[in-house]
Structures are given as structure tokens and as C-alpha cells.
C-alpha positions as CSV (number, residue, x, y, z in Angstrom):
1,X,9.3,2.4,11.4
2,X,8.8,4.3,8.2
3,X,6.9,7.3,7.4
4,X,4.6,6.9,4.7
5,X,3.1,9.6,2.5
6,X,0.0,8.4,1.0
7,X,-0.6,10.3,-2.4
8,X,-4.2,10.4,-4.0
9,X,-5.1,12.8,-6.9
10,X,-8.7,13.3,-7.7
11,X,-11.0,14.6,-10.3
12,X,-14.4,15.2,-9.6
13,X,-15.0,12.4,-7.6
14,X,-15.5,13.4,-4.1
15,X,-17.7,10.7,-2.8
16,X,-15.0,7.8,-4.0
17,X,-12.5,10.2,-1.9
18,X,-14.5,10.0,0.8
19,X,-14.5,6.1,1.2
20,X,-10.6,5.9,0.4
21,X,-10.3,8.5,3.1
22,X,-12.5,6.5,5.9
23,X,-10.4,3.4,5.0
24,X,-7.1,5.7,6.1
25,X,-8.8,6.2,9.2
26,X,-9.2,2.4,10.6
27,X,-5.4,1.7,9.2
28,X,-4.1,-0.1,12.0
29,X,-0.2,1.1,11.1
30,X,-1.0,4.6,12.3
31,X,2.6,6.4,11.2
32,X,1.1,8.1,7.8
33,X,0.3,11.3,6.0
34,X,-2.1,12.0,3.1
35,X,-1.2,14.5,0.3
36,X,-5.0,15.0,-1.9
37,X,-4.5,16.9,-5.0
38,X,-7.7,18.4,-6.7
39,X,-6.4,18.4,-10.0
40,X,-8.8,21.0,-11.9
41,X,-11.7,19.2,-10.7
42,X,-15.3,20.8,-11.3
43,X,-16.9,19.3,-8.5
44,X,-14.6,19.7,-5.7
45,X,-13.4,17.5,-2.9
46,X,-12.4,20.7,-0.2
47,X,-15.6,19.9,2.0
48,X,-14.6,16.0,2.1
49,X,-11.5,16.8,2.9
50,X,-12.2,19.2,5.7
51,X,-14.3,16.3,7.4
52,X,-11.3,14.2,7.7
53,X,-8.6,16.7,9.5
54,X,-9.2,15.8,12.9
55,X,-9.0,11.9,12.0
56,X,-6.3,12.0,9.4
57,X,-2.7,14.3,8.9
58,X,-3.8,15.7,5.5
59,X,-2.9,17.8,2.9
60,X,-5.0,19.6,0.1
61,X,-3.5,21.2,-2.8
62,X,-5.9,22.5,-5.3
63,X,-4.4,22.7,-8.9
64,X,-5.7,23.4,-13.0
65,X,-5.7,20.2,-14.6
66,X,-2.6,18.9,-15.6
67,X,-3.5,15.1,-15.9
68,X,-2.9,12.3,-13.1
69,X,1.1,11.9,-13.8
70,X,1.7,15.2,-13.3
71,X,-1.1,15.5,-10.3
72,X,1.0,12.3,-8.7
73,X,4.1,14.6,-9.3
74,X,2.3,17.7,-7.0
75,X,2.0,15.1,-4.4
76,X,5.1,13.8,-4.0
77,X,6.6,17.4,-4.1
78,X,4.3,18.3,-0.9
79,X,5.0,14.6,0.7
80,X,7.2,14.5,3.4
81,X,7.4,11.0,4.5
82,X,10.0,8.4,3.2
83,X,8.1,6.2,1.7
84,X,5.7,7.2,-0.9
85,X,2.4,5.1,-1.6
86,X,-0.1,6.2,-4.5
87,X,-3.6,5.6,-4.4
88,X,-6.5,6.2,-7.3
89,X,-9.2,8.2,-5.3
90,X,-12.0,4.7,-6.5
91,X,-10.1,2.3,-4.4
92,X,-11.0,0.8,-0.7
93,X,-8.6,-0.8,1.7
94,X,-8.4,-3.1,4.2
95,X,-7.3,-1.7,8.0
96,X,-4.4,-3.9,7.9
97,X,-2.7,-2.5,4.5
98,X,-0.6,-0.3,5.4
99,X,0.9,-3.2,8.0
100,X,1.7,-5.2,5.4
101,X,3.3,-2.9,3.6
102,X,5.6,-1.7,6.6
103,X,6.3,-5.9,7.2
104,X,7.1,-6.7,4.1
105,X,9.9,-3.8,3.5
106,X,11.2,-4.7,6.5
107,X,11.7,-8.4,5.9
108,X,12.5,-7.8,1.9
109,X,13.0,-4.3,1.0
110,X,11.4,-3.0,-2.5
111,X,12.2,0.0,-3.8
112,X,9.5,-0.1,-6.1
113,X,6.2,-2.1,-5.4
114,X,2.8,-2.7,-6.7
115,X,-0.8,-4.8,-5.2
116,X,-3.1,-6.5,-6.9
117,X,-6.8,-5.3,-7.2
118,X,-9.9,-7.4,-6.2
119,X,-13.6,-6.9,-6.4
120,X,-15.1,-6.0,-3.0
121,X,-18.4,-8.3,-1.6
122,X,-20.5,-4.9,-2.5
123,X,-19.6,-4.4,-5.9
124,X,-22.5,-4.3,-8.3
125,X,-22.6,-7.6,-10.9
126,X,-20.8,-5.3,-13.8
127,X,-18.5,-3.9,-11.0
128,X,-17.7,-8.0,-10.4
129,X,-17.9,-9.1,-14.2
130,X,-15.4,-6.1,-15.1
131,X,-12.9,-7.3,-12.3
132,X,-13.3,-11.0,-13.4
133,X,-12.3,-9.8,-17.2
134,X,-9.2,-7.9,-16.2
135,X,-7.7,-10.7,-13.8
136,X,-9.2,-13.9,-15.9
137,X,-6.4,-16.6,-17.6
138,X,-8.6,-16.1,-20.8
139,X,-7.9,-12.0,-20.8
140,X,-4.6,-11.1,-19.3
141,X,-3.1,-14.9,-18.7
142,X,-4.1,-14.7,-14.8
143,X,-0.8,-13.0,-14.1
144,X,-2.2,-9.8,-13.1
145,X,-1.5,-9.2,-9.5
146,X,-0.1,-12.8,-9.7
147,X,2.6,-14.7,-7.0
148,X,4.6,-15.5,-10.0
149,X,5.1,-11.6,-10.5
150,X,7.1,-11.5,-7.1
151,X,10.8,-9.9,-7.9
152,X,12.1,-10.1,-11.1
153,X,11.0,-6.9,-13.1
154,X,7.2,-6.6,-12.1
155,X,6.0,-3.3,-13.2
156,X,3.4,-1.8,-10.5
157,X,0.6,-0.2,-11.7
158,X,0.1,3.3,-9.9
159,X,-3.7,2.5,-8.7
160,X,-1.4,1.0,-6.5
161,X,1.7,1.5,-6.4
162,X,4.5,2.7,-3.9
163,X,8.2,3.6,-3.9
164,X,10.8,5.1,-1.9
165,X,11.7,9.0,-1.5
166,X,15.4,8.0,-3.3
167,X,13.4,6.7,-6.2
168,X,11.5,9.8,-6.9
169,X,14.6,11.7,-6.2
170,X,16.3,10.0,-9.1
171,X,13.4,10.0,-11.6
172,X,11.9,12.8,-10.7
173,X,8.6,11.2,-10.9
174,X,6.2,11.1,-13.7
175,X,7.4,12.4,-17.2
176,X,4.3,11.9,-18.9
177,X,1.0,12.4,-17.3
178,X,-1.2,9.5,-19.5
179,X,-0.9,7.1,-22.4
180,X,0.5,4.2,-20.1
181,X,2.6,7.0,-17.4
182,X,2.5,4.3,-15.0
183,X,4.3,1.8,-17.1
184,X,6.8,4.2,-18.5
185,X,7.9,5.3,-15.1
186,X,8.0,1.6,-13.5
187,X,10.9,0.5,-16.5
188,X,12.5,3.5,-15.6
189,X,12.9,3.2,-12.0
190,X,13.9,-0.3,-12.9
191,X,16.7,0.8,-15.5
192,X,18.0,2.8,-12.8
193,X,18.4,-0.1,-10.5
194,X,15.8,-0.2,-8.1
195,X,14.3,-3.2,-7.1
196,X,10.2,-3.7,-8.2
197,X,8.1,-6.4,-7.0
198,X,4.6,-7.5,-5.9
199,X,3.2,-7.5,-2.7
200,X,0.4,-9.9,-2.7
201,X,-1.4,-9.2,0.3
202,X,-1.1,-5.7,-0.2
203,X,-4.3,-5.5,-2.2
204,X,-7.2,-2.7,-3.0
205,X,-10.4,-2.9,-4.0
206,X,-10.6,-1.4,-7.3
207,X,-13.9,0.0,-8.6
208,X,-12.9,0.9,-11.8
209,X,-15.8,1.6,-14.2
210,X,-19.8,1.3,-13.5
211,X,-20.8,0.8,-16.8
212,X,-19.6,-1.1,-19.9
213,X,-19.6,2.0,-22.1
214,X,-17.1,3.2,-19.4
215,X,-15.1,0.4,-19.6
216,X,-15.0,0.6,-23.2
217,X,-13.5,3.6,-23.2
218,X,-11.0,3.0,-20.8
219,X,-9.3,-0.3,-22.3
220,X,-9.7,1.4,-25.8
221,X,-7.0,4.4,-23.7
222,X,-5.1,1.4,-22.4
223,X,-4.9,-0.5,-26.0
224,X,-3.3,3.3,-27.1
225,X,-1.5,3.7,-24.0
226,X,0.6,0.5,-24.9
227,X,1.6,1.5,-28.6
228,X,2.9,5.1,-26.6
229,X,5.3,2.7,-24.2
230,X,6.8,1.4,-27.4
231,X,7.3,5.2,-27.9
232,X,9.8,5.4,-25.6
233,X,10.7,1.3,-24.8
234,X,10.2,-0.5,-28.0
235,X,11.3,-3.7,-27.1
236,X,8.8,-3.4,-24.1
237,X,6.1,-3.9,-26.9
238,X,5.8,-7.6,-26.8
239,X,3.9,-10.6,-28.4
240,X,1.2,-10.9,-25.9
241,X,0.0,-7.1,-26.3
242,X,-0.9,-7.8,-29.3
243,X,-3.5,-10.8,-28.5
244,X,-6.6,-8.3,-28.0
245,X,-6.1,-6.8,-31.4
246,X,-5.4,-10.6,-33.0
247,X,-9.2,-11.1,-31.2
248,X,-10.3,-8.3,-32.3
249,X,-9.9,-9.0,-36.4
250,X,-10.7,-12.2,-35.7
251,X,-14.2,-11.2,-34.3
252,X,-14.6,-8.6,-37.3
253,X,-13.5,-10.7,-39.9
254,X,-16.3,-13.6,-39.3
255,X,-18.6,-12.5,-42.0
256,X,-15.9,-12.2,-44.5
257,X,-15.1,-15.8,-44.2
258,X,-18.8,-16.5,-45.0
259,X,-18.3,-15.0,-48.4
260,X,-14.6,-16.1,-49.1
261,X,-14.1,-19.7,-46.7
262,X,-17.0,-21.0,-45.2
263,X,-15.2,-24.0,-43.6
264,X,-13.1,-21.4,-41.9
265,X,-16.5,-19.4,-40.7
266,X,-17.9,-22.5,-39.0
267,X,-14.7,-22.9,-37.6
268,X,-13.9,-19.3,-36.2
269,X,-17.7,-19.6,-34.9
270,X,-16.9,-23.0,-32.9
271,X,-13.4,-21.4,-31.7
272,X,-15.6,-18.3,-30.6
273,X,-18.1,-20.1,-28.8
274,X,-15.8,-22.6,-27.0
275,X,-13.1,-18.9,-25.7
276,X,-17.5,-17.7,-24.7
277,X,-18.2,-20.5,-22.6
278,X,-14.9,-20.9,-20.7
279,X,-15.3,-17.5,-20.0
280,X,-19.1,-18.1,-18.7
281,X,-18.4,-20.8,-16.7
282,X,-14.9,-19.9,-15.1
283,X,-16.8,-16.6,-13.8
284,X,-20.1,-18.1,-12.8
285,X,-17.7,-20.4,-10.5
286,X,-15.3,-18.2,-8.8
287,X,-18.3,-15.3,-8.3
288,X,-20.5,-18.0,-7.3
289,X,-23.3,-16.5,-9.4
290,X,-25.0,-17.2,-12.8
291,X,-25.6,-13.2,-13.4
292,X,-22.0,-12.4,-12.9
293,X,-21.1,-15.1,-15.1
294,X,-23.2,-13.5,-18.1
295,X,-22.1,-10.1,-17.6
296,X,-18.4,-11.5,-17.9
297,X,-18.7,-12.7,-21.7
298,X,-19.9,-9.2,-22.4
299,X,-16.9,-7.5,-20.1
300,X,-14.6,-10.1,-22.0
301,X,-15.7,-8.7,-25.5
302,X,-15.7,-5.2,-24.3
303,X,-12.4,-5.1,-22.7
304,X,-10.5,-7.3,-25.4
305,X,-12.4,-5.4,-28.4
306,X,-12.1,-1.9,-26.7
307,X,-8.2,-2.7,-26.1
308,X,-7.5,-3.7,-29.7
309,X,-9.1,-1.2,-31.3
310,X,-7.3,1.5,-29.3
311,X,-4.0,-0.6,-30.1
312,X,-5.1,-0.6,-33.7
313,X,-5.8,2.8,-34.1
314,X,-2.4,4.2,-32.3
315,X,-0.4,1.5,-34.0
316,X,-1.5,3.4,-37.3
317,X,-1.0,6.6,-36.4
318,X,2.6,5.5,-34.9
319,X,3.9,3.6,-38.5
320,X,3.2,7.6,-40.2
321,X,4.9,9.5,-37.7
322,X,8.2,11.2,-37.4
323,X,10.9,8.7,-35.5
324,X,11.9,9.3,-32.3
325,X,8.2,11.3,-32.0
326,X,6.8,11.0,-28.2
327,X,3.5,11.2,-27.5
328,X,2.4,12.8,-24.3
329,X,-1.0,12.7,-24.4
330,X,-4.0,15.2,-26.3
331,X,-6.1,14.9,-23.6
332,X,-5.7,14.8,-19.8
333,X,-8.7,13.2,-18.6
334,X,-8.4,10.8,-16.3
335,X,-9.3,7.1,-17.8
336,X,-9.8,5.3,-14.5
């Protein structure tokens, strides 16, 4: 029976940490430790924390800001079980998690593994809409936290993500701590021959943003965060990434076409209107709900438009810079 070290950072979010943390307590695999880092938060977590020591074997390291790779790399340097498992402090769990886990590296060990993300029963509509956008077959091809990711060379995703202690010996964890850190690490703990796959049934329930102008701004960091993978793995930078920012001059470009093509207007307004109501009526049946299945065209737009333009705009920067450049990051706020 493995150890596990459960690895959260936070940053000013203490009431998120505080549902994460009651979900540790009802794990029904009980052989576990939680390492909390406060990574240069304002509003601090220490009294959340302090409610949970009689339930829970935890550890709080307060830190100045460094950015979540880096806050992930405090963690695992305080963890001492054998098996490390990273959380983002706005996700719930079910009691039977970290049992899954436990019976699926026993029956096929994975070095490296992600889980998919849901939307939880309580979620608000934009809560549900958002999730339906990022796991849609019209957005990301439905392979997001998909069976047919199982093996092969899945990348996990560290809102939920684990690995062994002899992986984070050999890569020494995080090297960059935003612009797609996750993704950087996963294809190097891959290239080093570790095996990465997908637990299915090992899924969270992932918040993520509240608002759209929120969610904007976070697919408009993961559109950027893609271009800075190419950084360091340029074949990594595939046809498919670039769909959002095809959709996005696509969507801009309609009242050019007006002016130069109208044929070609009329056409790109039909095309439009046809991707609109798939959308619409693919959500409104899987949520069950016509409200959820409105607010999903407008987390569709938001989240393919906020993506491209972030891809667009780092693209740019990237064809002017020096070769061999690596960007790091010039901000370390966290974008989920």
C-alpha cells in the first residue's frame, strides 16, 4: 500500500481550500499526507488549515510568491510519501479517489497520471456552461479526459495530476512556474521514459472560473501558454492548436467579406450559425437544461476567441524574438 503525498498550493483562496480539505477527510483510502503551500497569498489560508489537523496529517508552508510551478516544487520538497498527487486548491473529490488511484497502480502502474474534470450537481449554470465548452467535441474534439487518452503519451494536466517520487527525482519537478508548466513538465517526464496515462475514474470536480470575464482571461493565458511549449518542444505545436485562432479570424473577418465577397459573408454567417446551434443543442441535452445550453454558445465564443487571441498575440511576439529565447513567464499569478 503506497504512501501518498497530496500537494495543493493556494493563492488567496481559502474557502476553495477548505472544501478540497473536507473532501481529504471522507477519503476512504486513509494512508495519505497533505503538503498546503500559501504561496504569497494576501488572504491567508493558516486558520483553514489549523481546523483540519486533528482530521487530516498536514503540512503548511507559507512562502512569497513564486508562481504555482514553483509553489508545486515547495511541496514535493516537504512531501514525504512515495507517490505524489497534485491538486488545484478549486477542486472537490469524491471519497473513493484516492482508492482508485491506489487500484489502478496496482493492477497497471503509471509513473505519470492525469483525471478528467467534471462539473459537480451544484455548480452554478456558467460553472456548467464553462465545463461543457472545455470537454465539448466542437471545442477540444471530446478528447479531454477521454478513454481513448489511456497509455500512449497522455499528457496529465496538473489540476490533476500525479506521479511517483523517482519521477520528481529525475526531473526535479517544475522548471517553469506558468505559460503551459504543466504541459512542459508531462513531455519531459515522458522523454525520460516514464509511463503517462489517464485514469478515468479518477476524476475531480473542477470549478474553474465564476464568470466569463474570468474565463476569458484564463483561455486567453492558455492560447499564450501553448506558443511558450513550442518554446521549448516545437514539434509539440500541432495542427489542432491552431483551430481557435483559425475561429477566431474567421469570426473577425465577417464584415470584411461584406465589403470584398458577399457570397462568402452569407456563407461564413450560415457555417457560424450551424457550429452555434450544435453547440446549443448538444449542451441543452447532456445538462438537461435550456439555460445551460444558452450560456454554452457564449462559453464556446469566449473560450475559443479568448484562446486564439492569446495564441495570436504570443505567436507574434515569438516570430521577433531571439532563437532559442525561453519564456518563463512576466507574471506569476495564478490563471485557474
Amino acid at each position: 500500500m503506497r504512501n501518498y503525498s497530496i500537494i495543493i498550493p493556494v493563492y488567496n483562496r481559502p474557502d476553495e481550500l477548505d472544501e478540497l480539505l473536507a473532501c481529504l477527510t471522507k477519503q476512504t483510502y486513509k494512508i495519505f499526507e497533505v503538503v498546503v503551500v500559501e504561496d504569497g497569498s494576501a488572504i491567508k489560508a493558516d486558520k483553514i488549515v489549523e481546523k483540519y489537523h486533528s482530521q487530516l496529517e498536514i503540512t503548511y508552508i507559507q512562502q512569497q510568491n513564486t508562481g504555482q510551478g514553483f509553489a508545486r516544487n515547495t511541496g514535493f520538497k516537504h512531501a514525504n510519501g512515495d507517490y505524489f498527487i497534485i491538486l488545484d486548491s478549486d477542486a472537490l473529490i469524491e471519497p473513493n479517489y484516492l482508492e482508485i488511484v491506489e487500484k489502478q497502480l496496482n493492477s497497471n502502474f503509471l509513473d505519470l497520471y492525469g483525471g478528467p474534470d467534471r462539473d459537480h450537481p451544484n455548480f452554478t449554470p456558467i460553472q456548467k456552461a464553462i465545463s461543457y465548452s472545455m470537454t465539448s467535441l466542437f471545442t477540444t474534439g471530446g478528447i479531454r479526459g477521454s478513454k481513448k487518452n489511456l497509455g500512449g503519451t497522455f499528457h496529465p494536466r496538473s489540476f490533476n495530476m500525479g506521479m511517483s517520487k523517482e519521477v520528481y527525482r529525475k526531473t526535479q519537478g517544475f522548471i517553469i512556474t506558468r505559460m503551459g508548466e504543466d504541459i512542459e513538465f508531462s513531455i519531459r517526464a515522458i522523454s525520460l521514459g516514464f509511463k503517462s496515462g489517464l485514469i478515468p475514474e479518477a476524476f475531480i470536480y473542477h470549478k474553474r472560473r465564476t464568470s466569463f470575464v474570468q474565463f476569458y482571461k484564463q483561455l486567453r493565458f492558455f492560447g499564450k501558454a501553448r506558443i511558450n511549449i513550442s518554446r521549448f518542444f516545437p514539434k509539440e505545436l500541432k495542427l489542432v492548436h491552431t483551430f481557435p485562432m483559425v475561429f477566431t479570424l474567421a469570426l473577425f473577418s465577417i464584415p470584411l467579406w461584406w465589403l470584398v465577397f458577399k457570397p462568402f459573408f452569407y456563407l461564413a454567417i450560415g457555417a457560424f450559425a450551424i457550429y452555434t446551434l450544435l453547440n446549443f443543442i448538444d449542451s441543452t441535452l447532456k445538462n438537461k437544461s435550456l439555460q445551460v445550453g444558452l450560456l454554452s454558445i457564449i462559453a464556446v465564443y469566449v473560450q475559443l476567441v479568448g484562446y486564439g487571441i492569446g495564441f495570436i498575440s504570443e505567436g507574434w511576439k515569438k516570430l521577433f524574438e531571439e532563437k532559442g529565447y525561453k519564456q518563463l513567464g512576466d507574471n506569476i499569478e495564478y490563471p485557474s
